[in-house]
C-alpha positions in Angstrom: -88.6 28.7 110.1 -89.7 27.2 113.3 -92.8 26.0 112.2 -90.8 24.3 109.6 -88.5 22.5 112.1 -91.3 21.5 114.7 -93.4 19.9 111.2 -90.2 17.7 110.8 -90.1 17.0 113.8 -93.6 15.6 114.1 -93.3 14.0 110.7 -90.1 12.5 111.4 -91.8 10.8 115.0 -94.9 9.7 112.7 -92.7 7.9 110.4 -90.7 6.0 113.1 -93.6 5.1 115.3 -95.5 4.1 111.8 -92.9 1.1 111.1 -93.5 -2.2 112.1 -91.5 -4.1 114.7 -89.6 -6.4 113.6 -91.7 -10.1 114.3 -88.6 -12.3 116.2 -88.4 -16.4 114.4 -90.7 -18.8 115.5 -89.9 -21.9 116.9 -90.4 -23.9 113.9 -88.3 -21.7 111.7 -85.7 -21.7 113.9 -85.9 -25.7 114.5 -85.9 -25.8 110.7 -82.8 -23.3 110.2 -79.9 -23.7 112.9 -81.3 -25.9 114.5 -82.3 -28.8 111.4 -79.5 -30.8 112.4 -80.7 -31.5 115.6 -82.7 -35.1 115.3 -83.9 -37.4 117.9 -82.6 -40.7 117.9 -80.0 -39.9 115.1 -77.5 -36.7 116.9 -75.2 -37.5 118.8 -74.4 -35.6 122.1 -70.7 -34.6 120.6 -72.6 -33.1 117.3 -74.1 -31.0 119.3 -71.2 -30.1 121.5 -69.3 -29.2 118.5 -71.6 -26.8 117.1 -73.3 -25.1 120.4 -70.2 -25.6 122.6 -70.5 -26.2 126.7 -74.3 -26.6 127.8 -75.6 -23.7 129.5 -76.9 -26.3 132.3 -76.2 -29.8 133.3 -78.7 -32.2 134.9 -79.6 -36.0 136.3 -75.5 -36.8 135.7 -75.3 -34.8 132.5 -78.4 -37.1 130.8 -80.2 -33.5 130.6 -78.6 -30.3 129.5 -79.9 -26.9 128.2 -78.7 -24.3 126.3 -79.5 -21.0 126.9 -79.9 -19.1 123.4 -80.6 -15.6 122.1 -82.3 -15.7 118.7 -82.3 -12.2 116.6 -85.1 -10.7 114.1 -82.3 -11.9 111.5 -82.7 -15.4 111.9 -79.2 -15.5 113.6 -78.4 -16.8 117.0 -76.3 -17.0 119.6 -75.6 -19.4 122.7 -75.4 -17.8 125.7 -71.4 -18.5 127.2 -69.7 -18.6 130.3 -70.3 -22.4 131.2 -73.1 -23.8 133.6 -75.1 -21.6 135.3 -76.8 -22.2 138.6 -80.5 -22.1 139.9 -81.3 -18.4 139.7 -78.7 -16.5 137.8 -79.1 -13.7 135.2 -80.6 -15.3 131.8 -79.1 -12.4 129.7 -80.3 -12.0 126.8 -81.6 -15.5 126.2 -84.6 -15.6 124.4 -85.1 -19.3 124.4 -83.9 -22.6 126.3 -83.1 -25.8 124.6 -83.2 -28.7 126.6 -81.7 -32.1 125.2 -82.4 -35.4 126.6 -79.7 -38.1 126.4 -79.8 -42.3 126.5 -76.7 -44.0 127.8 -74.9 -43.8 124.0 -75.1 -40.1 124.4 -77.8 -40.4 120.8 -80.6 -37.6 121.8 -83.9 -39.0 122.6 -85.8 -35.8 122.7 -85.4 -31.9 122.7 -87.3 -29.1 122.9 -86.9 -25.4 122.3 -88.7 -22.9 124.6 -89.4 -19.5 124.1 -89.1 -17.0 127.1 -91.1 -14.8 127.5 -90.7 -12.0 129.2 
């Protein structure tokens, strides 16, 4: 009987190390899911507001701002809350950054999203 416990055992630790980690969304499939409705020189900076909430960060007089963002092996994702954060606090659970750029009209210019690595 104890042999028969110890194989499960093994065969039961085989099995789990034997599945595949789940691969996390790329950049592009991310930017082409939640994200698609992000467009520079079309969105607006109160689209965005409405759908992500209050920037993670705020820079150069609010022209820049970044969202902190955690993005699951789902395809969901989350913003990262609590308001602006300064230099050097805890990142969370972010797994990526998304920075926005702004023109006077408050119409993006540019964004990017950046993966962190850790």
């Amino acid at each position: 009987m104890s042999r028969t416990v110890t194989a499960c055992v093994v065969l039961c630790i085989a099995i789990g190390c034997a599945q595949e980690e789940p691969v996390r969304p790329t950049v592009a499939q991310i930017e082409a899911g939640p994200l698609s409705y992000i467009r520079d020189g079309q969105t607006r900076r109160d689209q965005i507001t409405a759908k992500l909430g209050k920037p993670t960060g705020e820079f150069e007089s609010r022209r820049i701002v970044t969202y902190h963002m955690y993005c699951r092996f789902d395809d969901a994702f989350a913003v990262q809350r609590g308001g602006s954060m300064s230099y050097g606090q805890s990142w969370g659970f972010a797994t990526h950054q998304l920075v926005l750029v702004f023109d006077d009209r408050q119409v993006l210019v540019r964004h990017s999203l950046i993966e962190i690595r850790r």
